[in-house]
N, C-alpha and C positions, 0 to 999 in steps of 0.2 A: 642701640647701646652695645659695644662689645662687651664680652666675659670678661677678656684677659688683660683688662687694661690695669695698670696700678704703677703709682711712682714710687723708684727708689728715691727712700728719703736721706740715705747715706751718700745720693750724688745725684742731688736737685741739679739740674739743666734750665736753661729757659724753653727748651723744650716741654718741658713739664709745665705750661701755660697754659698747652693746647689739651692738653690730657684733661686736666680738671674739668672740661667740658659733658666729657664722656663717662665720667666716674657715678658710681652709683653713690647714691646716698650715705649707706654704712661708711664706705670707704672715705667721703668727705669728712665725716665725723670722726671717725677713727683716723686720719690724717689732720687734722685742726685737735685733738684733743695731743697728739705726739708733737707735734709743732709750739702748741703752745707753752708746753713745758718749759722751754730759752724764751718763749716773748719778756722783753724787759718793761714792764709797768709793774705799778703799787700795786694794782688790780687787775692781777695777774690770776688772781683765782677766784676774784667776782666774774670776771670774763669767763673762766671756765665754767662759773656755774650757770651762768645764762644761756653760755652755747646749749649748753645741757636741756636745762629747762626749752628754750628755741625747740631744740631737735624733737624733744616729745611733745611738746605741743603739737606741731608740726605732723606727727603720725593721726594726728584727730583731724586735720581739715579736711573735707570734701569738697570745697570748690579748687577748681583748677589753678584760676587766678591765685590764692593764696597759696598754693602748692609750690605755681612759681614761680613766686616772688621771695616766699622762704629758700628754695632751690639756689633763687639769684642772690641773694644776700649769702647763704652759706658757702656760695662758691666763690664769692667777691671775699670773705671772711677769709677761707684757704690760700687766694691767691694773696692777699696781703702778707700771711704767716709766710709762706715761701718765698716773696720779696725780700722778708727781712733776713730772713735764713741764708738766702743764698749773696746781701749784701754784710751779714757780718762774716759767712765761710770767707770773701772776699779780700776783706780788710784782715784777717784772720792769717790770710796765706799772704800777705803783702807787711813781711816783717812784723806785723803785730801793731805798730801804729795807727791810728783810727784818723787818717786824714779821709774824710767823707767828701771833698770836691774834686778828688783822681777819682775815686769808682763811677765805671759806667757800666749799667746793663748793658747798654743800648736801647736804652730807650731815649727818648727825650727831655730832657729835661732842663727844667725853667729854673735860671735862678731865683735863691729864695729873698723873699722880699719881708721888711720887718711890717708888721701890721701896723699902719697907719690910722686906722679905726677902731676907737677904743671901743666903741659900742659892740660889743662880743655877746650873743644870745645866752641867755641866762641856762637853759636845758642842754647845751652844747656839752658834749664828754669828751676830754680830749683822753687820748690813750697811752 
């Protein structure tokens, strides 16, 4: 793990994909608690408070496995924030209008399909 590794969050890159890899701990938290300030949900601050609780749980495990599985959900948690950040800076800098089927990361991406199956699991959180 390098020292000097840290993202500018005033000019997220998709470059900054590959970073969160390498990032220590503090710095995931400390980067998902500034991020999440703009996430747009209702529970937007029940989410903060769970990252919260997560993370110090989190300082108590001694098995590895649980180490890094927290690790991989925290870092899966970051890269979601920064997806969104860096699809509204997007739409943001493209006149202001919010047409969401012109932006592309580049990544891949599947049209979206309306849910055909009403049977939707009851513990499901959407966000």
């Amino acid at each position: 793990m390098k020292k000097n590794v840290f993202i500018d969050l005033k000019n997220l890159t998709l470059k900054d994909y590959d970073i969160i890899k390498e990032l220590p701990i503090p710095l995931i938290f400390r980067y998902s608690l500034k991020l999440i300030r703009s996430y747009p949900s209702i529970k937007r601050d029940e989410m903060r408070e769970n990252m919260i609780l997560d993370y110090h749980e989190g300082k108590t495990y001694a098995d590895e496995d649980k180490i890094e599985q927290a690790l991989y959900s925290a870092r899966g948690f970051l890269h979601h924030l920064i997806t969104y950040e860096l699809i509204m800076r997007e739409l943001k800098k493209n006149d202001g209008s919010t047409v969401y089927h012109k932006f592309d990361l580049g990544v891949n991406q599947l049209p979206i399909e309306k849910n055909k199956n009403k049977n939707v699991e009851k513990d499901f959180e959407y966000f």
